[in-house]
C-alpha positions in Angstrom: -40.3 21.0 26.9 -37.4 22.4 24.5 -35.7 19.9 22.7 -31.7 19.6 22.2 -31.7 21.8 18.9 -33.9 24.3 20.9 -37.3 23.7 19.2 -40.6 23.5 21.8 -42.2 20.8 21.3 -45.5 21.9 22.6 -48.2 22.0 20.8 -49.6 25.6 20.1 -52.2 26.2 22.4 -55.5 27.4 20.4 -58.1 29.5 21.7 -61.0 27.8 22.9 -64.5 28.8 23.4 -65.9 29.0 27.0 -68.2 26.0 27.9 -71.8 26.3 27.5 -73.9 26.9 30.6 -77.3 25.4 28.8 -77.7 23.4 25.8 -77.9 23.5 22.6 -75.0 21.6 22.7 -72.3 21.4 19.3 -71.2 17.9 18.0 -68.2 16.6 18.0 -66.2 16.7 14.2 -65.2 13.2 14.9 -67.9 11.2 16.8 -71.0 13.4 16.7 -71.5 12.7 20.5 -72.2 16.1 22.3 -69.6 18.7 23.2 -69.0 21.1 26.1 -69.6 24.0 24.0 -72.4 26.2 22.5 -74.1 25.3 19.3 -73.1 28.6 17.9 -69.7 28.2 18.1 -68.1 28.7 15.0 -65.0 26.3 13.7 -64.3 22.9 14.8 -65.8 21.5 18.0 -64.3 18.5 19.5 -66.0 16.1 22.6 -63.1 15.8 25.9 -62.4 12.3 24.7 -61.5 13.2 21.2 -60.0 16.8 22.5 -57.9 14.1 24.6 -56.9 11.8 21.8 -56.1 14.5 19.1 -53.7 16.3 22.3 -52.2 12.7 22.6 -51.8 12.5 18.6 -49.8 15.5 18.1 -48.1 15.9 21.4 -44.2 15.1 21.3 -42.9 11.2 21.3 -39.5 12.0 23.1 
């Protein structure tokens, strides 16, 4: 969505790891609860319902 003054206001879509096929499982940043990807995967890991409230947090209000 562009905005009046032409800015995007989509957030900036981040590459993310490909789901995990077996466990080890990482944990969640937040909530510790278990996420979709590989233990191994390196930076922060996020579970879909945090993943879904932190794209709700900083997605545009108008």
């Amino acid at each position: 969505m562009t905005t009046e003054s032409g800015f995007t206001c989509a957030p900036a879509s981040e590459p993310r790891p490909a789901p995990a096929s077996e466990g080890p499982y990482a944990a969640c940043v937040l909530c510790q609860e278990a996420t979709e990807y590989p233990e191994s995967t390196k930076g922060i890991t996020l579970c879909p319902v945090c993943e879904w409230r932190e794209a709700e947090r900083t997605a545009c209000s108008g």
